[in-house]
C-alpha positions as CSV (number, residue, x, y, z in Angstrom):
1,X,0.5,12.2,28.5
2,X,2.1,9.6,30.8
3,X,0.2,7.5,32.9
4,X,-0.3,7.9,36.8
5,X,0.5,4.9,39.2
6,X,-3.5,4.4,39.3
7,X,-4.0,4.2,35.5
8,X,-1.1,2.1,34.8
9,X,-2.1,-1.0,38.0
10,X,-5.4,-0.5,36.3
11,X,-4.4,-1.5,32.8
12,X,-2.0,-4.2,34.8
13,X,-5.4,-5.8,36.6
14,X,-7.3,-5.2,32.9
15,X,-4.4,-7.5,31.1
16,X,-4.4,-10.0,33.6
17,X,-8.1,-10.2,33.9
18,X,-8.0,-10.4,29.9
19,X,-5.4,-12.9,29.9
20,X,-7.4,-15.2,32.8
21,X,-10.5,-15.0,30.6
22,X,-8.6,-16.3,27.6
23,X,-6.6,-18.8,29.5
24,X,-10.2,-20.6,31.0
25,X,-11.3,-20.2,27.5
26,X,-8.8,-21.5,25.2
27,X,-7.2,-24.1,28.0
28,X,-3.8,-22.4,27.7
29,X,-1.7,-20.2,29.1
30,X,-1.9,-16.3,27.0
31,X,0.4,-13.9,27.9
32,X,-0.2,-10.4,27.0
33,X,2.9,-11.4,24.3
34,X,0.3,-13.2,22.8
35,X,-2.1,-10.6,22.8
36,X,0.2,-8.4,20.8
37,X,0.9,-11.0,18.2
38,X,-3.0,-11.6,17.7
39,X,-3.9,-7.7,17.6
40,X,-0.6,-7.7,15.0
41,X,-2.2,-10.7,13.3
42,X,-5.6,-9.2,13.3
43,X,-4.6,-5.9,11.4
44,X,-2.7,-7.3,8.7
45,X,-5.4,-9.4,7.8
46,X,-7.7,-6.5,7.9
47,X,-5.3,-4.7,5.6
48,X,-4.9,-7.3,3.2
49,X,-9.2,-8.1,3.5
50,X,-9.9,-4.3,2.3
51,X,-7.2,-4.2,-0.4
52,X,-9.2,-7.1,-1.7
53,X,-12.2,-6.1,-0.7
54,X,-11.2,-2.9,-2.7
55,X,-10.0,-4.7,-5.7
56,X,-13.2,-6.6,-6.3
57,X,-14.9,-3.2,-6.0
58,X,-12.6,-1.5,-8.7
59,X,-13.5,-4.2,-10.8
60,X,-17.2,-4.1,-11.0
61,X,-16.6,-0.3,-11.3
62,X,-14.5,-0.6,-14.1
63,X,-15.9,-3.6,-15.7
């Protein structure tokens, strides 16, 4: 379902609030680029974390 005009200026306002808050935060500039990249980042790591996580378990289960 595609977004109205209302929905989409209110993600628009969400990002740049987001981005703001990270920009006072980290004392740089974050574009919503930037998000991307870290929610990108983020989920491989949580990918690779439960394959290990996963591993370890396999081995005590299979001792």
């Amino acid at each position: 379902m595609a977004m109205t005009k209302e929905e989409a200026a209110l993600w628009a306002a969400g990002l740049k609030l987001l981005t703001d808050v990270l920009a006072l935060a980290t004392g740089r500039r974050v574009t919503v680029a930037d998000l991307d990249a870290a929610i990108a980042d983020e989920e491989v790591r949580s990918k690779i974390l439960e394959e290990e996580r996963r591993a370890a378990l396999n081995e005590v289960e299979t001792g």
